[in-house]
mmCIF file of the N, C-alpha and C atoms, coordinates in Angstrom:
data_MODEL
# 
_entry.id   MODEL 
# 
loop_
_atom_site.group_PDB 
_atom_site.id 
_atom_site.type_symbol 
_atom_site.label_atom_id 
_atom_site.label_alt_id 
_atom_site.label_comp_id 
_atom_site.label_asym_id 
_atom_site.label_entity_id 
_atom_site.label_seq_id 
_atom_site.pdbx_PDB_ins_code 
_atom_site.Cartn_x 
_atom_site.Cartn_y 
_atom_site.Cartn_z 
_atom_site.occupancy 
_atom_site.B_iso_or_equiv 
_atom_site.pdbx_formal_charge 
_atom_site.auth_seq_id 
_atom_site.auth_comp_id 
_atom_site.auth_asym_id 
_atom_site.auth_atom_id 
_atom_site.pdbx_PDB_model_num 
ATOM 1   N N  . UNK A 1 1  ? -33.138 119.481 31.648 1.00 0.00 ? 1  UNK A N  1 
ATOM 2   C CA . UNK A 1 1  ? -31.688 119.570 31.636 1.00 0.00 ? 1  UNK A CA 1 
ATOM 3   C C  . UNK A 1 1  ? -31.250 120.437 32.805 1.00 0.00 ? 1  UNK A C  1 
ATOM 4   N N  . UNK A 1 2  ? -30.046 119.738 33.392 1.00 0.00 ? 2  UNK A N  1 
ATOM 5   C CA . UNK A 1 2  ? -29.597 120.692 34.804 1.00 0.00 ? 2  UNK A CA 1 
ATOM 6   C C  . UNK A 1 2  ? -28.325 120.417 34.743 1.00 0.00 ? 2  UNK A C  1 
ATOM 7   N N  . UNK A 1 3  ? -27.548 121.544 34.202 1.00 0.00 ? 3  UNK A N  1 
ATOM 8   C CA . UNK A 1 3  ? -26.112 121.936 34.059 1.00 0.00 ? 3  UNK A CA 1 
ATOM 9   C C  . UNK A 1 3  ? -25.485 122.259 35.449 1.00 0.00 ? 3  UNK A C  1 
ATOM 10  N N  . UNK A 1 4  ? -24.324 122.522 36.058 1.00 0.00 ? 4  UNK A N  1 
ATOM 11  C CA . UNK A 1 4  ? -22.953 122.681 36.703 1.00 0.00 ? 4  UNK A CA 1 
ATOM 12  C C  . UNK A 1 4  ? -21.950 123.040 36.180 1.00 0.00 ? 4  UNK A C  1 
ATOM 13  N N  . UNK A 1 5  ? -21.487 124.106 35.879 1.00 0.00 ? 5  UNK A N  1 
ATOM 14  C CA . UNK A 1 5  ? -20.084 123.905 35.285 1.00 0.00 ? 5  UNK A CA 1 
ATOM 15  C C  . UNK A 1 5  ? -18.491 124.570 36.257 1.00 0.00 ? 5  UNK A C  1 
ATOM 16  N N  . UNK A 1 6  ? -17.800 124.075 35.744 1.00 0.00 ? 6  UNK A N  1 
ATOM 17  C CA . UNK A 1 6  ? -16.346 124.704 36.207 1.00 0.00 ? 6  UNK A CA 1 
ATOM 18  C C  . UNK A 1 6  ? -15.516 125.208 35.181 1.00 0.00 ? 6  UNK A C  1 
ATOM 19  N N  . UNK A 1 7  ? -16.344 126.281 34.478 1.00 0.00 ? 7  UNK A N  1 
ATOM 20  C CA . UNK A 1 7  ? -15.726 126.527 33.017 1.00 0.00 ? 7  UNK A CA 1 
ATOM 21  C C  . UNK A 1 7  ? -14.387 126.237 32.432 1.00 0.00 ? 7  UNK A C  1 
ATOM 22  N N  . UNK A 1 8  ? -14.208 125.460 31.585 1.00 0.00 ? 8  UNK A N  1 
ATOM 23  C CA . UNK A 1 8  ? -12.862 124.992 30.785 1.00 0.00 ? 8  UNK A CA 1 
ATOM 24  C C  . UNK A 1 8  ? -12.094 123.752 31.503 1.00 0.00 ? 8  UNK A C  1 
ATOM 25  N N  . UNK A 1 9  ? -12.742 123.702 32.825 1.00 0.00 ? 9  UNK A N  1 
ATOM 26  C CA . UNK A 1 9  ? -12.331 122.066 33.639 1.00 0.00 ? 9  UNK A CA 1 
ATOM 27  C C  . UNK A 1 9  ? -13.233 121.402 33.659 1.00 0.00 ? 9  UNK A C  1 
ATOM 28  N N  . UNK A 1 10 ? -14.547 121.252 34.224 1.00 0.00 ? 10 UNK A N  1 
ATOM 29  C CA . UNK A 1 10 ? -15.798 120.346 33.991 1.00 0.00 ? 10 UNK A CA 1 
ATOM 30  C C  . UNK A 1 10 ? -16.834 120.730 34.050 1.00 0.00 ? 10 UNK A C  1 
ATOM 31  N N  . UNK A 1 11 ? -17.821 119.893 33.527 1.00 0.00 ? 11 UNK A N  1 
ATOM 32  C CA . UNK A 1 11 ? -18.808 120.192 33.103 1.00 0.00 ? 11 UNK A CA 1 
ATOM 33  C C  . UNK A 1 11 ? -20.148 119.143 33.591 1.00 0.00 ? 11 UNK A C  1 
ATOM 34  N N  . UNK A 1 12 ? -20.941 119.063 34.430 1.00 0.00 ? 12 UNK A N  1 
ATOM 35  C CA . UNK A 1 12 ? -21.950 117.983 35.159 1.00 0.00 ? 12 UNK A CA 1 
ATOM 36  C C  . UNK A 1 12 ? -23.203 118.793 34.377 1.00 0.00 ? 12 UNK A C  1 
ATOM 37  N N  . UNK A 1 13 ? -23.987 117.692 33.895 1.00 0.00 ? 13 UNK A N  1 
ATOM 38  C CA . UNK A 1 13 ? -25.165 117.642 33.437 1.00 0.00 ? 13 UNK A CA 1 
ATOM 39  C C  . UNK A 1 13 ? -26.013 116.733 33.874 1.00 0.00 ? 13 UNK A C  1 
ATOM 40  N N  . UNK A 1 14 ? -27.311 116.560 33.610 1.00 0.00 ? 14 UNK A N  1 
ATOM 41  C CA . UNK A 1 14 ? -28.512 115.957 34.217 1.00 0.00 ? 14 UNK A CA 1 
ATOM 42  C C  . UNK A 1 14 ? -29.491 115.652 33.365 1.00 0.00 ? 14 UNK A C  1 
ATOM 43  N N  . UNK A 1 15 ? -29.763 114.733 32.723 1.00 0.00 ? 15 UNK A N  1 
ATOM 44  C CA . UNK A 1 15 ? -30.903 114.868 31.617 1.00 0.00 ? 15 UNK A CA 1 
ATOM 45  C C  . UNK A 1 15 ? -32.097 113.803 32.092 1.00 0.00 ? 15 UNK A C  1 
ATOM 46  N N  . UNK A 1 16 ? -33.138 114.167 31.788 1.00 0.00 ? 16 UNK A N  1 
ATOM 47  C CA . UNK A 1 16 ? -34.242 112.975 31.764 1.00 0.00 ? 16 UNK A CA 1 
ATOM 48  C C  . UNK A 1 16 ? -34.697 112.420 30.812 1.00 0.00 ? 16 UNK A C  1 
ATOM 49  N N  . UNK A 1 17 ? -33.957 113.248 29.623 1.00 0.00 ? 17 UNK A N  1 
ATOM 50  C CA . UNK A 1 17 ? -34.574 111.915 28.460 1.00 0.00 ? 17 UNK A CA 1 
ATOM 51  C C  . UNK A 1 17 ? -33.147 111.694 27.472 1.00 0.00 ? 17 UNK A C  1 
ATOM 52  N N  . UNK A 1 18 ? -33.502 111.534 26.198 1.00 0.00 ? 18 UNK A N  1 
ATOM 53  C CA . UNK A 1 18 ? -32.524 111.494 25.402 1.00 0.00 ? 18 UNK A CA 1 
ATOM 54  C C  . UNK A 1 18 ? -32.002 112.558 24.613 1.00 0.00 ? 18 UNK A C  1 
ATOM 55  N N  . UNK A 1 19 ? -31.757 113.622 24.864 1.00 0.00 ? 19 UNK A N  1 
ATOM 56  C CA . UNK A 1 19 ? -31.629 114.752 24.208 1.00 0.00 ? 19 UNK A CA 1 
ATOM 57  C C  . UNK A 1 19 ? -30.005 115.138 24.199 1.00 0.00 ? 19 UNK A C  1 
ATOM 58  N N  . UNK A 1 20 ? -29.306 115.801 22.664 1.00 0.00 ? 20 UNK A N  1 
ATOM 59  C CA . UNK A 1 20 ? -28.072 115.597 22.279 1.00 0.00 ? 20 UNK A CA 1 
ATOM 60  C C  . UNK A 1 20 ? -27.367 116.967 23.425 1.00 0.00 ? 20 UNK A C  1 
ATOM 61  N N  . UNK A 1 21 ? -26.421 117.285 23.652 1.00 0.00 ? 21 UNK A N  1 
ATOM 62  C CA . UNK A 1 21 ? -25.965 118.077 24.821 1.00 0.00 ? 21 UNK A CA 1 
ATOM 63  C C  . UNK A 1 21 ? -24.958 119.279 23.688 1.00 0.00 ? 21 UNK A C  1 
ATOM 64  N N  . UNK A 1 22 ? -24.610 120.118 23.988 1.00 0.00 ? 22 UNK A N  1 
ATOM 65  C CA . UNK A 1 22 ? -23.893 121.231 22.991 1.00 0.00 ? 22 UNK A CA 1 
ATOM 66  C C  . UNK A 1 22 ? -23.294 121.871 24.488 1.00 0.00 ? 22 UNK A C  1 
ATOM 67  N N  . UNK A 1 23 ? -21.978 122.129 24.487 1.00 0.00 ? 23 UNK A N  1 
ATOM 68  C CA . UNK A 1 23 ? -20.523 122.301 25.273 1.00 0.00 ? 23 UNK A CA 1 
ATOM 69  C C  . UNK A 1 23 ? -19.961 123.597 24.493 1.00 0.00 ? 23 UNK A C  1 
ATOM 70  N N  . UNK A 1 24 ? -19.897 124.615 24.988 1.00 0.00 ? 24 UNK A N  1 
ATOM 71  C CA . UNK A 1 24 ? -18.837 125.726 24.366 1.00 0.00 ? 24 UNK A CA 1 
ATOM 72  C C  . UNK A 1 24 ? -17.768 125.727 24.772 1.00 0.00 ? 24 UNK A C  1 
ATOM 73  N N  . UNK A 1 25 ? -16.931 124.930 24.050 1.00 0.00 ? 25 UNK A N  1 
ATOM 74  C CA . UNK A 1 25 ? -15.422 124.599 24.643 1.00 0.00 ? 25 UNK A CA 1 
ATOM 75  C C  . UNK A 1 25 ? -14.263 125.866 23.789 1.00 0.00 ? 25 UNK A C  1 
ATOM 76  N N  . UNK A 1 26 ? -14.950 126.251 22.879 1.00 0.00 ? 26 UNK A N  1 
ATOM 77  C CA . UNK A 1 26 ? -14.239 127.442 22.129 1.00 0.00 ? 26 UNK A CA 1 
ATOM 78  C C  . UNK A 1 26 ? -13.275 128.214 22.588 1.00 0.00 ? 26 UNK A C  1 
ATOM 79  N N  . UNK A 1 27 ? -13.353 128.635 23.944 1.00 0.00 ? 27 UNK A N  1 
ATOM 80  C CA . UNK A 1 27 ? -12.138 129.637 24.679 1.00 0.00 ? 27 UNK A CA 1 
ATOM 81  C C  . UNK A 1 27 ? -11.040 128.506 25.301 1.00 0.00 ? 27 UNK A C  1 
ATOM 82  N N  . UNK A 1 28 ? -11.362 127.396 25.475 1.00 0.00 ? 28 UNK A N  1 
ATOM 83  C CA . UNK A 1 28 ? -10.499 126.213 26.339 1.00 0.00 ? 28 UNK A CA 1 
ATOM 84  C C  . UNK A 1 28 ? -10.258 125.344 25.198 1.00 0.00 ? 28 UNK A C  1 
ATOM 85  N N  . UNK A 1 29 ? -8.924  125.258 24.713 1.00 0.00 ? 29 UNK A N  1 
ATOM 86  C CA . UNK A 1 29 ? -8.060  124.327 24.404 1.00 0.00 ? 29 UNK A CA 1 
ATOM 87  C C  . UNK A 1 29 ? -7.607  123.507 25.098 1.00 0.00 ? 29 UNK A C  1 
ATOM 88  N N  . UNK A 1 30 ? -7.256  122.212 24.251 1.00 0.00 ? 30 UNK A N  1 
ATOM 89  C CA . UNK A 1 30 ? -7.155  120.660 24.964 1.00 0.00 ? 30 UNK A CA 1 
ATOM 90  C C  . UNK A 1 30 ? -7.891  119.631 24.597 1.00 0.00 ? 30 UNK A C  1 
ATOM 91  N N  . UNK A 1 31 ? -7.813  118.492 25.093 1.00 0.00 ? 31 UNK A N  1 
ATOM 92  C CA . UNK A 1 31 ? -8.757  117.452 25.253 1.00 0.00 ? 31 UNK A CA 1 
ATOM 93  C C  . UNK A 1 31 ? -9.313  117.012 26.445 1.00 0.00 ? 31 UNK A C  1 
ATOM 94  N N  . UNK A 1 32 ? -10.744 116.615 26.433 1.00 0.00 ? 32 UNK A N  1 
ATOM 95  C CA . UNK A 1 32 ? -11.793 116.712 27.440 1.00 0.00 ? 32 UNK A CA 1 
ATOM 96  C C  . UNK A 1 32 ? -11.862 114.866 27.373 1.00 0.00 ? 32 UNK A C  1 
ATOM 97  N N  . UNK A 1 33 ? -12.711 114.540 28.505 1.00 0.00 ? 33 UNK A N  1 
ATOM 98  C CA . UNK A 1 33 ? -13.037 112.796 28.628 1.00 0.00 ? 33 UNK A CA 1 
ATOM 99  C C  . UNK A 1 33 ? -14.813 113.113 28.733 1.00 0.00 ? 33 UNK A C  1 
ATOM 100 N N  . UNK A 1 34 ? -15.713 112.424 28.202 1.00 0.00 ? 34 UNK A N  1 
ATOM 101 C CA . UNK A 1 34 ? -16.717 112.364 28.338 1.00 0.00 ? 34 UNK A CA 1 
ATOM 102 C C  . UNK A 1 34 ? -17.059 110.675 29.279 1.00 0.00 ? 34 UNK A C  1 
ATOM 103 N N  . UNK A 1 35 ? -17.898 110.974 30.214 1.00 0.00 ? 35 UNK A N  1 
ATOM 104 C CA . UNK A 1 35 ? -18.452 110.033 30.939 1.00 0.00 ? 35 UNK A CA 1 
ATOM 105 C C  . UNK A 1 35 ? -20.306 110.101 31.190 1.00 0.00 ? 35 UNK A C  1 
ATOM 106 N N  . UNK A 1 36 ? -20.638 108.960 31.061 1.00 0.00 ? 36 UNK A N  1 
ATOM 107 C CA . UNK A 1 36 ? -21.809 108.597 31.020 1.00 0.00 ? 36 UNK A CA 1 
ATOM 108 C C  . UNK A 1 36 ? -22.495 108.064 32.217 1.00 0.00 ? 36 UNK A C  1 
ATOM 109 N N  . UNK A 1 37 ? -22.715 108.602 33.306 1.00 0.00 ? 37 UNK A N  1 
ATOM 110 C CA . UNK A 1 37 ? -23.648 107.949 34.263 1.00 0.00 ? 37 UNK A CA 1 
ATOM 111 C C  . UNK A 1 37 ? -24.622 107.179 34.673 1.00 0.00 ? 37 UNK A C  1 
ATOM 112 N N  . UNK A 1 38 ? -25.349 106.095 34.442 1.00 0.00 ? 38 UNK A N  1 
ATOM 113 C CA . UNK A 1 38 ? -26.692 105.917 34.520 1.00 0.00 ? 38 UNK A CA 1 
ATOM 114 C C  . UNK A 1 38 ? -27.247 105.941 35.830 1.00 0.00 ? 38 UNK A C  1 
ATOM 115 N N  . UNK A 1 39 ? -28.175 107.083 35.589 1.00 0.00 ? 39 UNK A N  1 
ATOM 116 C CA . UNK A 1 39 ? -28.770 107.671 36.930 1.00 0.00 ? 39 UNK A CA 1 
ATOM 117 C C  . UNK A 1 39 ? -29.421 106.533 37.833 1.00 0.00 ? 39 UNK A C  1 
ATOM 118 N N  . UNK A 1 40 ? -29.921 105.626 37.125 1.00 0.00 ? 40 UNK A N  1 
ATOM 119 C CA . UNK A 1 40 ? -30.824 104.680 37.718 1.00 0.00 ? 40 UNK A CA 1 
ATOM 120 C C  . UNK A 1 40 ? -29.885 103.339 38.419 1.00 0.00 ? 40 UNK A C  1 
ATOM 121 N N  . UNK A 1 41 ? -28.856 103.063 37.836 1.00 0.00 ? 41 UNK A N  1 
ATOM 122 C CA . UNK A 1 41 ? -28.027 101.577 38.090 1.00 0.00 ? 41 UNK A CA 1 
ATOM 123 C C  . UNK A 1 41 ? -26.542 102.496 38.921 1.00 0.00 ? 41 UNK A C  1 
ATOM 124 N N  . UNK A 1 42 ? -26.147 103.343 38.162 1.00 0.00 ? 42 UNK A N  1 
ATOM 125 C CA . UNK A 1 42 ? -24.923 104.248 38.666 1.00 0.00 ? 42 UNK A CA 1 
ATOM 126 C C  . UNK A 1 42 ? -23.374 103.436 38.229 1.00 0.00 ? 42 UNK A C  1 
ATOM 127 N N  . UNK A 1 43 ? -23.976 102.748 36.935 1.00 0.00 ? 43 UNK A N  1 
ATOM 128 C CA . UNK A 1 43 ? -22.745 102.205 35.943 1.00 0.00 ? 43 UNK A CA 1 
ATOM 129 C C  . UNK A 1 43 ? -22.570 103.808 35.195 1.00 0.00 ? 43 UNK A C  1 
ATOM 130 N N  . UNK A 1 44 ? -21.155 103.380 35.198 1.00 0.00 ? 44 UNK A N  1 
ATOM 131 C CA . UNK A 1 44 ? -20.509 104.397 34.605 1.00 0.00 ? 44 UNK A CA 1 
ATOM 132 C C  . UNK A 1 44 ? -19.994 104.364 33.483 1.00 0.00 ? 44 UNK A C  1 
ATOM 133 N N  . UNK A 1 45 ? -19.873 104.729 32.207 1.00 0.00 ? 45 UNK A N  1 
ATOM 134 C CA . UNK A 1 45 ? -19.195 104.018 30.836 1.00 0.00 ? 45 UNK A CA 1 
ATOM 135 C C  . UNK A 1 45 ? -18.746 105.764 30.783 1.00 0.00 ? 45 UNK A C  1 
ATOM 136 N N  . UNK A 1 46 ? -17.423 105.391 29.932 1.00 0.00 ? 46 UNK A N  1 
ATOM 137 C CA . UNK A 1 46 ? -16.449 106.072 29.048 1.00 0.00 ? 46 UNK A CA 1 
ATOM 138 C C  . UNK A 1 46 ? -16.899 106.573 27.697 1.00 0.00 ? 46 UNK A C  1 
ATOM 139 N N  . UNK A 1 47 ? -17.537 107.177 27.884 1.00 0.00 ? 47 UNK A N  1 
ATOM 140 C CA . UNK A 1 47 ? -18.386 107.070 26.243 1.00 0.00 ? 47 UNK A CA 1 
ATOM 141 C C  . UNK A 1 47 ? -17.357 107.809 25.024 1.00 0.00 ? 47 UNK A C  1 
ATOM 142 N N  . UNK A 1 48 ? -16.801 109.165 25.176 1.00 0.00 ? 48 UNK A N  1 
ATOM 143 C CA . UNK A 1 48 ? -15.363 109.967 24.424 1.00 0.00 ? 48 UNK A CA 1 
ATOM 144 C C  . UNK A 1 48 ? -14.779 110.220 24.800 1.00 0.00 ? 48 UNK A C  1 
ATOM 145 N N  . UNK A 1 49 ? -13.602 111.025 24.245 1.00 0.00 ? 49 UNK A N  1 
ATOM 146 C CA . UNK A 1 49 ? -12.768 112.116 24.239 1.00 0.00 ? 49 UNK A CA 1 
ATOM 147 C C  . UNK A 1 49 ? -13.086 112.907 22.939 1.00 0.00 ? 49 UNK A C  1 
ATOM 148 N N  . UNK A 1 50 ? -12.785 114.010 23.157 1.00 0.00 ? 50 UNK A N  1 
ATOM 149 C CA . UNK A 1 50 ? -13.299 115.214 22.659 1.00 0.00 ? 50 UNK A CA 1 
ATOM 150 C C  . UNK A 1 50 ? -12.489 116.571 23.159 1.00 0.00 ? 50 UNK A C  1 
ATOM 151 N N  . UNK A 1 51 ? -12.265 117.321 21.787 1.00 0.00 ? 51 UNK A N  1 
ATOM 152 C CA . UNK A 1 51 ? -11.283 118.817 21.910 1.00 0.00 ? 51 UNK A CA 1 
ATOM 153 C C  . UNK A 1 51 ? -11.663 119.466 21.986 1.00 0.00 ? 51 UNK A C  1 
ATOM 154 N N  . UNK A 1 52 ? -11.247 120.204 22.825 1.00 0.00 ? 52 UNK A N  1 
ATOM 155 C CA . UNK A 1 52 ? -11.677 121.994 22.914 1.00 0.00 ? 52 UNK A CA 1 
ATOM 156 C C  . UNK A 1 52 ? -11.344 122.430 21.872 1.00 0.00 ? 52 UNK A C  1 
ATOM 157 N N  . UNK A 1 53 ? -11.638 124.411 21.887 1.00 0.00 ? 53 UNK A N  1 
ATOM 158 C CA . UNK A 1 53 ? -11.167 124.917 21.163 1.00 0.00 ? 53 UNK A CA 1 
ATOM 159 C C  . UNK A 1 53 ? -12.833 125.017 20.518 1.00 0.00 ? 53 UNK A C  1 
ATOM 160 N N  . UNK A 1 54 ? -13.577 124.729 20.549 1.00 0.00 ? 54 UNK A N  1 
ATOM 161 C CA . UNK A 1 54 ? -14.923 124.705 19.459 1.00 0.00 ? 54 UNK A CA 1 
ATOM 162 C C  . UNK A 1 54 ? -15.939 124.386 20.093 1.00 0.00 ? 54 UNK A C  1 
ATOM 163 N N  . UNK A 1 55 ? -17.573 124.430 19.184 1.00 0.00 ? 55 UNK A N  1 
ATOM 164 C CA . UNK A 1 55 ? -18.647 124.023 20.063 1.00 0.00 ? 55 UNK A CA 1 
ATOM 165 C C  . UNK A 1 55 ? -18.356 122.357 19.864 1.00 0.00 ? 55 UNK A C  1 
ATOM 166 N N  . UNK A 1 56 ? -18.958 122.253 20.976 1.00 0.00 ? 56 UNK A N  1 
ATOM 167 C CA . UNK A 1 56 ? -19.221 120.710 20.674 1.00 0.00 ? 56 UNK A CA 1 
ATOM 168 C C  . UNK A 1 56 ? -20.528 120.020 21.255 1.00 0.00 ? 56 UNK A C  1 
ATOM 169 N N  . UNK A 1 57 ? -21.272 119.093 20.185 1.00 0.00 ? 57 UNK A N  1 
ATOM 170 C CA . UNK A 1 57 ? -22.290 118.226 20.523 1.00 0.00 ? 57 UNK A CA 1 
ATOM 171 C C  . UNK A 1 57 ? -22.007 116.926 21.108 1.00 0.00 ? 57 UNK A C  1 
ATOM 172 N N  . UNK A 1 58 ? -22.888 117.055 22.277 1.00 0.00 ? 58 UNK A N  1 
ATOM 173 C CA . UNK A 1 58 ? -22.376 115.297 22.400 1.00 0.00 ? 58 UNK A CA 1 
ATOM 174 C C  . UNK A 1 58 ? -23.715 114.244 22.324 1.00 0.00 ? 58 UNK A C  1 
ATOM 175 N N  . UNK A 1 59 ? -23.635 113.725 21.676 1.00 0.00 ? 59 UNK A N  1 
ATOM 176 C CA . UNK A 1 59 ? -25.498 112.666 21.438 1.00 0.00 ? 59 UNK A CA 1 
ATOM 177 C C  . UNK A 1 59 ? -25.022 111.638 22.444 1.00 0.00 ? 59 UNK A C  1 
ATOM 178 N N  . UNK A 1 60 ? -26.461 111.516 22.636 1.00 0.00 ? 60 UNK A N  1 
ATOM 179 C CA . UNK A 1 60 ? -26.763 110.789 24.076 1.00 0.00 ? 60 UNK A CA 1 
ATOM 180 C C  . UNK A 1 60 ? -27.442 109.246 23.593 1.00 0.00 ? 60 UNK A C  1 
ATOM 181 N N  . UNK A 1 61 ? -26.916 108.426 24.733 1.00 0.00 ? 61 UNK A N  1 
ATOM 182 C CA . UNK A 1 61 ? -27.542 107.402 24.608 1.00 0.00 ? 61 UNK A CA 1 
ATOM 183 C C  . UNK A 1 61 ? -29.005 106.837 24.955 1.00 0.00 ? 61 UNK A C  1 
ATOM 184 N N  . UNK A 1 62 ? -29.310 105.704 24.737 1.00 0.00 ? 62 UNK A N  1 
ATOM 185 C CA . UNK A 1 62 ? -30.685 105.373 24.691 1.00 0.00 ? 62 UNK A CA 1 
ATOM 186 C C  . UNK A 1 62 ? -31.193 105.135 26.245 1.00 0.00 ? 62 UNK A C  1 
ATOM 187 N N  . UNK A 1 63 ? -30.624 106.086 27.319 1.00 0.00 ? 63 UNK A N  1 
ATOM 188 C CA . UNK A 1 63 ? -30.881 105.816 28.776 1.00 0.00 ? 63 UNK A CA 1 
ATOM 189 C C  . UNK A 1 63 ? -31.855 107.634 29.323 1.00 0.00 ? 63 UNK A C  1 
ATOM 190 N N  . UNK A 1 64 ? -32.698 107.092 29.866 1.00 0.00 ? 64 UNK A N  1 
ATOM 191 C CA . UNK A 1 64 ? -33.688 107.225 30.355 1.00 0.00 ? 64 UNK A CA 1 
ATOM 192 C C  . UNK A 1 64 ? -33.124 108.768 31.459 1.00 0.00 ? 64 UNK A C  1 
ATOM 193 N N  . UNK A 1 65 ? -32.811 108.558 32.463 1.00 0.00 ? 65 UNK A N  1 
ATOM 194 C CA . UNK A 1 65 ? -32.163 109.266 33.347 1.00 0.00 ? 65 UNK A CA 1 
ATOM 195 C C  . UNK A 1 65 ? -31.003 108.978 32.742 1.00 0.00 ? 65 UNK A C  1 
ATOM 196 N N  . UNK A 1 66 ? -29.579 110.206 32.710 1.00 0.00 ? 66 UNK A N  1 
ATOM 197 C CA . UNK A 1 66 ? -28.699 109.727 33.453 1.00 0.00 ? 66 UNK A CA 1 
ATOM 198 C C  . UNK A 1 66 ? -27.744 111.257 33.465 1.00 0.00 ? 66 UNK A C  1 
ATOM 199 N N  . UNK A 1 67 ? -26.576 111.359 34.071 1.00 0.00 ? 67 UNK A N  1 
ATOM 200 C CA . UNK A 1 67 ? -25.963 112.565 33.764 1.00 0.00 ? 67 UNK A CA 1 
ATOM 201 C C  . UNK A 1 67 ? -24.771 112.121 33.314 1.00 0.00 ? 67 UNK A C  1 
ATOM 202 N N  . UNK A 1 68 ? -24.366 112.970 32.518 1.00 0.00 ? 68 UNK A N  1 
ATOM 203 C CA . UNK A 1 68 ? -22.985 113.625 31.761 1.00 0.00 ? 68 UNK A CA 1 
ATOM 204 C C  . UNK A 1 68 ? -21.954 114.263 32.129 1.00 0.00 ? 68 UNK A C  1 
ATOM 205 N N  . UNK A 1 69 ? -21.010 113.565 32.685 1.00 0.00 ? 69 UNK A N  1 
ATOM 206 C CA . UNK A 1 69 ? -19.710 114.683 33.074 1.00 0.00 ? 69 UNK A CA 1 
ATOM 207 C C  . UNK A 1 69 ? -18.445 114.804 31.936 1.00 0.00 ? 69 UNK A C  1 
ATOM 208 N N  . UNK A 1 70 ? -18.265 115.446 31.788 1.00 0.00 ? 70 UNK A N  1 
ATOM 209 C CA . UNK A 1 70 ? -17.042 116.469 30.693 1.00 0.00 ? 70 UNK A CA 1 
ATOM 210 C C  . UNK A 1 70 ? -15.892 117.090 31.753 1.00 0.00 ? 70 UNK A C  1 
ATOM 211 N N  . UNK A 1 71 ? -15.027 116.248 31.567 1.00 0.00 ? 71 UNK A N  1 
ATOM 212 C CA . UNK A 1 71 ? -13.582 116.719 32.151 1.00 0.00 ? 71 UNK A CA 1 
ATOM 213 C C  . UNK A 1 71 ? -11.969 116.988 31.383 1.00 0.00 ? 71 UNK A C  1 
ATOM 214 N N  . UNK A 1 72 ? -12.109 117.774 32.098 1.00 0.00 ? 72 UNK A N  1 
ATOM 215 C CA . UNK A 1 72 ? -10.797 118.218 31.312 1.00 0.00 ? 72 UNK A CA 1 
ATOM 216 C C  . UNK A 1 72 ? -9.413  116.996 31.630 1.00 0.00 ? 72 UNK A C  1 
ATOM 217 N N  . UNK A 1 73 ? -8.659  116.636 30.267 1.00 0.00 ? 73 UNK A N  1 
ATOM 218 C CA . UNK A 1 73 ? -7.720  115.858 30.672 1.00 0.00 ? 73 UNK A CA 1 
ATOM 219 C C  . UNK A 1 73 ? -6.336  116.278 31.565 1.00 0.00 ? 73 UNK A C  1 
# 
């Protein structure tokens, strides 16, 4: 796992396998957009939205490589 962040605006992650992601959005209120990268093809899917204000998990899909960006709306 290889994080980036811009605390309470975005958030870039990096994973190599399938493992669920946990976000401390607790001090930042709002709603966030979750996007799904696939590292290997570089399709991009919309996977949530999701609120601050709390921790949050995000489970990952069944892709191999790919990274995770979390933006603030």
């Amino acid at each position: 796992l290889w994080k980036l962040e811009n605390k309470g605006k975005s958030y870039l992650f990096y994973l190599k396998n399938n493992q669920d992601i946990s976000v401390d959005l607790s001090n930042y209120k709002g709603d966030f957009e979750v996007y799904t990268i696939n590292a290997t093809t570089g399709n991009i899917t919309k996977k949530a939205n999701i609120s601050g204000g709390k921790q949050v998990t995000i489970p990952q899909a069944e892709i191999k490589e790919k990274v995770l960006f979390v933006v603030k709306k």
